[in-house]
PAZA-135324 format. One record per residue: x, y, z of N, C-alpha, C, CB in turn; residue in three letters. Coordinates in steps of 0.02 Angstrom, whole numbers, plus 32768, in hexadecimal, padded with zeros to 4 digits. Each point is the difference from the previous one (the first is absolute). Glycine has a CB too. Layout:
<recs>
XYZXYZXYZXYZALA/...
</recs>
This chain:
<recs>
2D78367ABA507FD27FDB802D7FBC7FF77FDE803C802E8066UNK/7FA17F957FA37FB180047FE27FDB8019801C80037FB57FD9UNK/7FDC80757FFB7FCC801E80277FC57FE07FFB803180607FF5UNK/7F917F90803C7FBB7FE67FF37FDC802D7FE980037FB8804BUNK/7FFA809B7FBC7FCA80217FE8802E803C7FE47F957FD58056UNK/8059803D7F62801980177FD97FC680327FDB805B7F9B8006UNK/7FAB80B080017FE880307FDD800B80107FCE7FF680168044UNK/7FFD800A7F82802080107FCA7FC2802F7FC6805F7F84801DUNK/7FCD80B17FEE7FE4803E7FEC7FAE7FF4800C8069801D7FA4UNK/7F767FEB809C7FC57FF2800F7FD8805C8011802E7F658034UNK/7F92808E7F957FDD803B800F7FB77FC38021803D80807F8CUNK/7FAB7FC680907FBB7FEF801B7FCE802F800C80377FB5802DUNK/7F7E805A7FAF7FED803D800E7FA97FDE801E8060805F7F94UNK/7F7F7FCF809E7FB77FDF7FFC7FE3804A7FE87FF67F90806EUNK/7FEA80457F587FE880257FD4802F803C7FC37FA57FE1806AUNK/805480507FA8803D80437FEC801D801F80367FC480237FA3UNK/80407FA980908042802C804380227FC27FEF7FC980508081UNK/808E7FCE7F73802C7FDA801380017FFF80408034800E7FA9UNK/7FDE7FA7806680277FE3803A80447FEF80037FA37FDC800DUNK/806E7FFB7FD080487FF27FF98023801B7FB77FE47F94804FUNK/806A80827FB87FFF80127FA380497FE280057FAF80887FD4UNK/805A7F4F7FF4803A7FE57FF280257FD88045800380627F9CUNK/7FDD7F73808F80288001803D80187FB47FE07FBD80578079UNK/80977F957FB480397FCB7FE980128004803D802A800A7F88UNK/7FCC7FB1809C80107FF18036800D7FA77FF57FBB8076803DUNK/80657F767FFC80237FB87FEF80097FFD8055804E7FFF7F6EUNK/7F867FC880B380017FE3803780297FA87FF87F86805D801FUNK/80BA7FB3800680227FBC80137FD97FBD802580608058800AUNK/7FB97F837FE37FD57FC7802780367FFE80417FBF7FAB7F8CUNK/80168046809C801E7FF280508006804C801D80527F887FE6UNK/7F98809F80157FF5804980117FE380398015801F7FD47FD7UNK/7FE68044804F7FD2804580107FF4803C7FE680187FDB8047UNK/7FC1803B7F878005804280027FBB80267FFD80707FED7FCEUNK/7F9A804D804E7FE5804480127FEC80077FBC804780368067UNK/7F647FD97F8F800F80377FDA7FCF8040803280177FAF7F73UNK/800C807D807B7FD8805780347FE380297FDB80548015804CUNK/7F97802A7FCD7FE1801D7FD97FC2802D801580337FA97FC5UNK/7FAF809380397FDA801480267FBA7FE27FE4805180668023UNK/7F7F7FAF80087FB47FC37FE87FEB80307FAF7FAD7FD580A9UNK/80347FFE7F347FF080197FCD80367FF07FBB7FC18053805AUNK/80927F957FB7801C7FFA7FC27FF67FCA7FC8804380378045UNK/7FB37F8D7FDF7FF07FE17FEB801D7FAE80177FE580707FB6UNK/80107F8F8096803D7FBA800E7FBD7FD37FFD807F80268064UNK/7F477FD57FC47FE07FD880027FD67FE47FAC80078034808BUNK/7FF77FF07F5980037FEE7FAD803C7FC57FF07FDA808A7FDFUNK/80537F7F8029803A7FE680077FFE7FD180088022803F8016UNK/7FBE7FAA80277FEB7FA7800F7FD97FEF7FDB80067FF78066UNK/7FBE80337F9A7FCE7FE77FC9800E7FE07FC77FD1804E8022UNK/80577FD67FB880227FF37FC480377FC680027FE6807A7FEAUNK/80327F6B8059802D7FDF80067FBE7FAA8006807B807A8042UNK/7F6C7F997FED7FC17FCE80007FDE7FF77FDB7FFC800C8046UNK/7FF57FF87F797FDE80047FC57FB1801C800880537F9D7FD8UNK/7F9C808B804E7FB9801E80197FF580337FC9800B7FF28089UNK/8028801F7F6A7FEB80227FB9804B80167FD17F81803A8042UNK/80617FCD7F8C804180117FCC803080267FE77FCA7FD77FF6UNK/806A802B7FEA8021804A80027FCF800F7FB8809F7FF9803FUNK/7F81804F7FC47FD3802D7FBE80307FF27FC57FC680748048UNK/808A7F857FE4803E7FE87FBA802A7FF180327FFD80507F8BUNK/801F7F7A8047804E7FEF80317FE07FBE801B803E80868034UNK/80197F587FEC7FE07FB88012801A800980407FFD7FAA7F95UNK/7FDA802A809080107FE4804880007FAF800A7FC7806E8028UNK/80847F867FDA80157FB880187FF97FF68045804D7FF97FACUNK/7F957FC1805580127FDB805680207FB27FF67F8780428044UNK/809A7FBF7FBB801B7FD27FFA80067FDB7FBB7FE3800A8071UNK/803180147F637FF97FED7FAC7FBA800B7FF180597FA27FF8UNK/7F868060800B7FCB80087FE07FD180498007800F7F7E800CUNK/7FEC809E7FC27FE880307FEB7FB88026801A80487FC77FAEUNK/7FAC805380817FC47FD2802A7FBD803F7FE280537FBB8098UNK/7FC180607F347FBD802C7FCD7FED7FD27FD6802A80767FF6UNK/7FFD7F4D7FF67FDE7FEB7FD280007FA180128022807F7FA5UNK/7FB87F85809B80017FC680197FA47FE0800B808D802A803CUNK/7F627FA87FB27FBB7FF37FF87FEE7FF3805080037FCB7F79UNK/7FB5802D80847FF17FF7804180167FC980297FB080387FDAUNK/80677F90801F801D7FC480168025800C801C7FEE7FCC7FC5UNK/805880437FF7803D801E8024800580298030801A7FF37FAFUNK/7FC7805180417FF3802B80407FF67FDF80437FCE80497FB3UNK/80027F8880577FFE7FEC8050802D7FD380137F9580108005UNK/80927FCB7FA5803A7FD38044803D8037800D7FF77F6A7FCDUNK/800480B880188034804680087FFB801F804B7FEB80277F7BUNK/7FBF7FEE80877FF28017803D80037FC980407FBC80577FB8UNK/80527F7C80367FFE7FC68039804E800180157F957FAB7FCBUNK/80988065801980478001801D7FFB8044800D80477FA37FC4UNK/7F9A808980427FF0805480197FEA7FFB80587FC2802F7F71UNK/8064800280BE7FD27FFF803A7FFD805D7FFB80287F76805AUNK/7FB1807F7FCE7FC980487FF57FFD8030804F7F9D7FAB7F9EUNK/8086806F80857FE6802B80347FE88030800480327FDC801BUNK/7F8580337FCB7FE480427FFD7FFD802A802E7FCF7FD67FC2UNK/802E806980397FFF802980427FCA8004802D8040803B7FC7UNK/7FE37FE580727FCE7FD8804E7FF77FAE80087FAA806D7FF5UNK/80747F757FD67FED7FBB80197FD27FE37FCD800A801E807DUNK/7FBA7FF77F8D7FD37FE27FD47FE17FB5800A8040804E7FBBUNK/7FB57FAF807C7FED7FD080257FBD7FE27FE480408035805FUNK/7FB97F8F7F9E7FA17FF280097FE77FEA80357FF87FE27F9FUNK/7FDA805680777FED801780457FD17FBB8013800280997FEDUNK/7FED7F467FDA7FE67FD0802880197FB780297FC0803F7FB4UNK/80857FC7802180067FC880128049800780277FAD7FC97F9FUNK/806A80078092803080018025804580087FF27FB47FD08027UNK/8072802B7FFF804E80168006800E7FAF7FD0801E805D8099UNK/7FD67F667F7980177FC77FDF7FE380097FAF80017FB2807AUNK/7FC6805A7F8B7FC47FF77FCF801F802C7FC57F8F7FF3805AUNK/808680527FB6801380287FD6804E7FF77FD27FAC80428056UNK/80747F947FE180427FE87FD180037FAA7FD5804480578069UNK/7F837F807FBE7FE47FD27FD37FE2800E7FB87FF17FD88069UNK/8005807E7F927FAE80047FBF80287FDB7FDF7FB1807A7FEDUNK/80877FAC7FEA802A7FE57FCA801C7FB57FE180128066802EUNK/7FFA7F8D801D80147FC17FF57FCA7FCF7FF4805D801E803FUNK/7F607FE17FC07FC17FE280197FF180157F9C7FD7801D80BEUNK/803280017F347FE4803E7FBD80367FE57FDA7FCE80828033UNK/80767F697FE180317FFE7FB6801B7FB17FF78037808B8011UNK/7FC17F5E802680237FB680077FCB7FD180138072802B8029UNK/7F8B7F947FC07FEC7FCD800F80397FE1804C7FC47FF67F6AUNK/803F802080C480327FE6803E7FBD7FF58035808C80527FEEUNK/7F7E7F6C803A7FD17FF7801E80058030803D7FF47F8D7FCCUNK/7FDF806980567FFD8041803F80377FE4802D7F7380268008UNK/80A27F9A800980347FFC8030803E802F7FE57FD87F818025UNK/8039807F7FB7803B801C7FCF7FE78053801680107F907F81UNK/7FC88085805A7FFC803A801E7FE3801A802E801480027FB8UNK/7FE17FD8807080148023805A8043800180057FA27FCE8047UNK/8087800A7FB980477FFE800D8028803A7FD27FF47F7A801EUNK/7FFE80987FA4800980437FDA7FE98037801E7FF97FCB7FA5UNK/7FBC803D806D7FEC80338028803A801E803B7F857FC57FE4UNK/80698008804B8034800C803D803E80287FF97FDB7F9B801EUNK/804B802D7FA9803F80207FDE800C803A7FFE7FFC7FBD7FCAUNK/7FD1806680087FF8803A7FF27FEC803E803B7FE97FB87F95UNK/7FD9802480968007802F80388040800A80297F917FE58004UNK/80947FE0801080407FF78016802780347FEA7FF37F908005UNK/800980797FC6804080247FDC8001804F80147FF97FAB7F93UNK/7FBD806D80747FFD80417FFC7FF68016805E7FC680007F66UNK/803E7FC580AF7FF87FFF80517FC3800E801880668020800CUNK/7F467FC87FD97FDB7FEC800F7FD57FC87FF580218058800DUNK/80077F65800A7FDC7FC97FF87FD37FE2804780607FED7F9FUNK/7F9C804780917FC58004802A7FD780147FF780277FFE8032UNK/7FC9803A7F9A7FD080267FF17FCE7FE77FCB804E80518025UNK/7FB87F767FDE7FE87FCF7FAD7FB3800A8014806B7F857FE0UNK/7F6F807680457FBB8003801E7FF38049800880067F8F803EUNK/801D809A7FCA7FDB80397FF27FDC80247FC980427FFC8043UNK/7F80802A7FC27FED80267FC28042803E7FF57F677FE88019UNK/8097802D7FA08001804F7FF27FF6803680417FCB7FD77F8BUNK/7FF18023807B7FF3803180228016800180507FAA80057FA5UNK/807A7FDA8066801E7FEA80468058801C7FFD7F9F7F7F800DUNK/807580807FA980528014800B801480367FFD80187FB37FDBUNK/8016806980308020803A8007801080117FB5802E7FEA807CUNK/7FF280697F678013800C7FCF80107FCB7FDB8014805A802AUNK/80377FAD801680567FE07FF57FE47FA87FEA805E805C807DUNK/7F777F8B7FB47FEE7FBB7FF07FE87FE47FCD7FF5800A8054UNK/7FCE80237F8C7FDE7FFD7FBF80257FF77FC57FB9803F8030UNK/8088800B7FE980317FF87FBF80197FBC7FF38026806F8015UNK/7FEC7F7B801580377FBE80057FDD7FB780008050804D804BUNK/7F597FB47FB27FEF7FCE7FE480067FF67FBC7FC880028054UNK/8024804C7F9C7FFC801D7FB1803C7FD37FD57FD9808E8027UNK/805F7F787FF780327FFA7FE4801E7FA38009800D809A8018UNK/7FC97F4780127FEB7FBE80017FE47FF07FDA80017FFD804EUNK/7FC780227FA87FD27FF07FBC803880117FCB7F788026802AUNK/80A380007FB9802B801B7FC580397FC27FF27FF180908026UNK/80027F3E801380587FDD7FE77FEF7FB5800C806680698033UNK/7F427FA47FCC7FEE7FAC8015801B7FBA7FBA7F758044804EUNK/807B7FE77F8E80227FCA7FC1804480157FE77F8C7FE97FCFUNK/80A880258059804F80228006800180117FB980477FB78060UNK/7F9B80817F957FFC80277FC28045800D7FF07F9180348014UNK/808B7FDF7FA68034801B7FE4801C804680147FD67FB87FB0UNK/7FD1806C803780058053800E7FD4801280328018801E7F90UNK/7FF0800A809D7FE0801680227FF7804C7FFF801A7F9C8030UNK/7FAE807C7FC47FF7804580057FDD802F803D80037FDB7F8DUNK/8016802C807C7FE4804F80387FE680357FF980437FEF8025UNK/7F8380217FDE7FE280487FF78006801980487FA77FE97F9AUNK/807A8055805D7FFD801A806580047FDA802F7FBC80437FF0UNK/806F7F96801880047FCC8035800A80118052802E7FC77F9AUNK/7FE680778065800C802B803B7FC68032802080727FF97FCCUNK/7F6E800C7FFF7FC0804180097FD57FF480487FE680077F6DUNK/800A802880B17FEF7FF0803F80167FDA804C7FC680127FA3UNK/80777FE7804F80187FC9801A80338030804E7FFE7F9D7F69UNK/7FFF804980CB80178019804780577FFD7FE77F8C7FC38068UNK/809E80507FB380517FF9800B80117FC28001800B805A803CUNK/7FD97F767FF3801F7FB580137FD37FCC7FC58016801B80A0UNK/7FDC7FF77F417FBE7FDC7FCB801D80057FBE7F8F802A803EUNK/809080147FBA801F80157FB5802C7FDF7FF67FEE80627FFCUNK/80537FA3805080397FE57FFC7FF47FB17FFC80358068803CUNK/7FA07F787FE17FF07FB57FFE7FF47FF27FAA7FBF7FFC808AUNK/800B80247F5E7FE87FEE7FC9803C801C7FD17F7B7FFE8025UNK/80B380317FDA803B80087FD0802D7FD57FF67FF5805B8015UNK/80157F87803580377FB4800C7FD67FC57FED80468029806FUNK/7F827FDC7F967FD47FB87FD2801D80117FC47F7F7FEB8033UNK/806A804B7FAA7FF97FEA7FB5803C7FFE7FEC7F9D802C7FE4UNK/80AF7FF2803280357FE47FF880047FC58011802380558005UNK/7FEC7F89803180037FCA80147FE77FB87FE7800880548043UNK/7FC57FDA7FA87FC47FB87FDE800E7FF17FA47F8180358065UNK/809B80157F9480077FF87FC280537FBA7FE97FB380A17FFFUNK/80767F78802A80477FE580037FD87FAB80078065807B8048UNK/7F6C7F707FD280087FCD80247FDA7FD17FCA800C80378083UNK/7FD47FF27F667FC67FE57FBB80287FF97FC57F9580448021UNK/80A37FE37FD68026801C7FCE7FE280187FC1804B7FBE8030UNK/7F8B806D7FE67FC3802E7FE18011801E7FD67FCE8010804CUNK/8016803C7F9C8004802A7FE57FD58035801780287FBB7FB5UNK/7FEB8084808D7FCA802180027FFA804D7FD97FFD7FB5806AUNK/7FE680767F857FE380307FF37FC7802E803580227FBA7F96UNK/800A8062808E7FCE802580347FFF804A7FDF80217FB68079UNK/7F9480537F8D7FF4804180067FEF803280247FFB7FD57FC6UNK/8027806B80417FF1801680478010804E8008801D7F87802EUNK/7FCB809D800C80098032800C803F801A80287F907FEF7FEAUNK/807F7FD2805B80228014801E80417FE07FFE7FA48026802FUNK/8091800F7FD7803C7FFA7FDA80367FE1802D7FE080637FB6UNK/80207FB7808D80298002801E80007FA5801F7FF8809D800DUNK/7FC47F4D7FEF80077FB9801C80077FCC7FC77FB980208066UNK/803380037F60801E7FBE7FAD8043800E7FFA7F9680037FA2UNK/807780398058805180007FFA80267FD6802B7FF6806E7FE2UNK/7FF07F758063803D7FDE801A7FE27FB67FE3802F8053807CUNK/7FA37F8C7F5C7FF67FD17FF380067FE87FAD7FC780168073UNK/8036801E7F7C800380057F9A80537FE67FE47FA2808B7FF6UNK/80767F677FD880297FE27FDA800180567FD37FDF7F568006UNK/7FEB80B37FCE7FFD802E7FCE7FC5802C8008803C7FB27FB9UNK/7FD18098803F7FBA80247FF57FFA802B7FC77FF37FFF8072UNK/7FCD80017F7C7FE9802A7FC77FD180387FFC801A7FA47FDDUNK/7FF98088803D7FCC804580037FD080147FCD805680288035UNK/7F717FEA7FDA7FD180047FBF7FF1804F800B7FC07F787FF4UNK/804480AB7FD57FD3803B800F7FDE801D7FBE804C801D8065UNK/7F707FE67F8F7FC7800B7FC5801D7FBE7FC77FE980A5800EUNK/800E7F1E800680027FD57FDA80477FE67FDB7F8D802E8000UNK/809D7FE78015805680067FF880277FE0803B7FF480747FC2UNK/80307F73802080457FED803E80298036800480107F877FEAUNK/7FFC80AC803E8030803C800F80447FEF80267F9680458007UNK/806B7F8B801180297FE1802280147FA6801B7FDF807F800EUNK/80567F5E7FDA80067FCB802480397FDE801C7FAF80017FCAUNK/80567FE0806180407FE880197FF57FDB804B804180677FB9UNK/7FFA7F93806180077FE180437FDD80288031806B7FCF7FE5UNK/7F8D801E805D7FE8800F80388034803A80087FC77F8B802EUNK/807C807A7FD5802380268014800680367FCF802D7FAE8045UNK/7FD380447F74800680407FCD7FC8802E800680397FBC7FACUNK/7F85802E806E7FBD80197FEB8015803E805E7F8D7F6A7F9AUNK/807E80678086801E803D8042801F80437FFA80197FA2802DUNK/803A80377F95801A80487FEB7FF080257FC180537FD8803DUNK/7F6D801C7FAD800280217FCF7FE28047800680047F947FCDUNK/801980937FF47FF78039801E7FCC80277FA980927FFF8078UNK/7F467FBE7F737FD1802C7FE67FC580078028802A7FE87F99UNK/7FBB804680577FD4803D80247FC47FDA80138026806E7FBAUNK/7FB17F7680217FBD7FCC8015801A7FC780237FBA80197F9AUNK/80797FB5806180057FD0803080218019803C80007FB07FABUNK/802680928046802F800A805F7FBA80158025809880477FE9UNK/7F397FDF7FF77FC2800D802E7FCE7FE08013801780467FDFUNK/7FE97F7C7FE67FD87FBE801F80367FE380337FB37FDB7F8DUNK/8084801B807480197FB780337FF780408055808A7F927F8EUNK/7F9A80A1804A8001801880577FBD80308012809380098002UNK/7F347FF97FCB7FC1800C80207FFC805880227FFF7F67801DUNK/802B80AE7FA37FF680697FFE7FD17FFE7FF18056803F7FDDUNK/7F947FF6804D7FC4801A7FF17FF980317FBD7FF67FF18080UNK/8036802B7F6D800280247FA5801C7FF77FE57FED803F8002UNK/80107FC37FB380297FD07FC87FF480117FC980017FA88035UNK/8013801E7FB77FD97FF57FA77F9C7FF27FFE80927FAA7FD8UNK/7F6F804280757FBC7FEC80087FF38035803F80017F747FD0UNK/7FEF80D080137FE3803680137FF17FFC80407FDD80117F9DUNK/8017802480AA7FDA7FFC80377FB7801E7FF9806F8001803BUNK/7F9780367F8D7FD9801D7FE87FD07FF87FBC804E802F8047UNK/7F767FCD7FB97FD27FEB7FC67FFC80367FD37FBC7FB58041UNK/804A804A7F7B801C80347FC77FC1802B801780467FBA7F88UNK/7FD9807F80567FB8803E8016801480367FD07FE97FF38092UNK/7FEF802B7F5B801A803E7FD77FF68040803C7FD37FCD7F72UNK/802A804080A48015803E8026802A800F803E7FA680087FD0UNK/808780158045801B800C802F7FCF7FFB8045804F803F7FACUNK/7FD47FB280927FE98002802F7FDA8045800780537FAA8021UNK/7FD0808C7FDA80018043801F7FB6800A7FCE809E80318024UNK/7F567FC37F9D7FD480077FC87FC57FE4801A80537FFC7FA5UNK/7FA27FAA80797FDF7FF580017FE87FFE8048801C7FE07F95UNK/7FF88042809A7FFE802780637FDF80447FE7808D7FD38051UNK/7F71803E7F6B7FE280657FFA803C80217FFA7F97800D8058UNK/809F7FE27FD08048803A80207FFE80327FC780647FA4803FUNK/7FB4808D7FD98012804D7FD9803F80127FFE7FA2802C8021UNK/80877FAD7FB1802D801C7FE98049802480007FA07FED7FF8UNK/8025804A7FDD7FF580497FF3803A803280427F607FDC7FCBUNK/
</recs>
């Protein structure tokens, strides 16, 4: 199958901390996948590096044939122009409205006169099931609502790839499940390519194709929604089903015993 975004032996360090070491990953076109991971391994780097915001230290990262470390500034933005972007919480601009905010792009990347994109706008609110809300500010919507303009904005120029940073974070029960069936849904319908990144497992797994576990800058694990369920190495069975002790400690390293560091006697 072709893949649009293609890793290959990719390191990444800021400064002298590694971030990523040797990571090989291969995202299908028309697809979902997970990558997980506890905060700190290195997923949101990941986009970065996928978005050309900054570079690997070695190794290449493909998006779609082209090599995107050694792409000049030109290239880079028609690259980033088939890119949609859902940053976490939304990332709204507070100043300007529910219509206003899924127009920026289109207003910023295309010569289309404004009749054209009102009728795109709409579209797009339509899709995510708020095209009443086009007149509202930011500061008027709910979590769940914010998210799902967000993600209006992310698909106003029916991008190729779409990426997700935390798309779930903060988000109520009936909000998660809405916004998990968007970005499936929307993706199939665009015939996209998404890449979500995320914490919570139990609501990407029913929406992902493929996942890729990260832990200290490594892939430790990857596969289907259903393999990553039964698997029975030690860091992903305690990420999907959320033990409290593991490979990822309950306890913060310490050099002394409880009893040592309470006084206790022994003796």
């Amino acid at each position: 199958m072709d893949n649009l975004v293609e890793l290959k032996n990719v390191n990444f360090a800021y400064e002298t901390r590694p971030v990523l070491k040797g990571l090989n990953m291969q995202i299908p076109r028309g697809k979902v996948v997970a990558i997980m991971g506890g905060s700190g391994c290195g997923k949101t780097t990941l986009l970065r590096l996928i978005g050309g915001q900054i570079r690997a230290t070695q190794g290449e990262v493909n998006v779609a044939g082209q090599n995107v470390g050694q792409l000049d500034r030109d290239a880079m933005y028609d690259l980033r122009r088939r890119m949609g972007m859902l940053f976490q919480f939304g990332a709204l601009f507070t100043d300007l409205s529910v219509y206003e905010n899924v127009a920026f792009q289109m207003r910023e990347h295309t010569d289309l006169p404004e009749e054209i994109i009102r009728d795109l706008v709409l579209m797009k609110l339509h899709a995510v099931g708020l095209r009443g809300a086009r007149d509202l500010m930011p500061s008027e919507l709910s979590g769940g609502m914010a998210r799902r303009v967000a993600l209006a904005r992310a698909i106003a120029l029916d991008p190729m790839l779409i990426m997700y940073d935390e798309p779930f974070a903060g988000l109520d029960p009936i909000s998660l499940g809405v916004t998990g069936n968007l970005i499936r849904r929307l993706n199939d319908a665009l015939g996209a390519t998404s890449i979500v990144v995320t914490h919570d497992v139990q609501e990407s797994l029913k929406i992902v194709d493929y996942v890729y576990f990260m832990s200290e800058g490594v892939i430790v694990a990857q596969g289907t929604a259903e393999e990553m369920k039964k698997s029975d190495i030690p860091y992903v069975h305690q990420f999907v089903w959320g033990e409290m002790d593991g490979p990822v400690p309950f306890h913060y390293e310490m050099n002394k015993t409880y009893a040592e560091d309470m006084g206790l006697d022994h003796a």
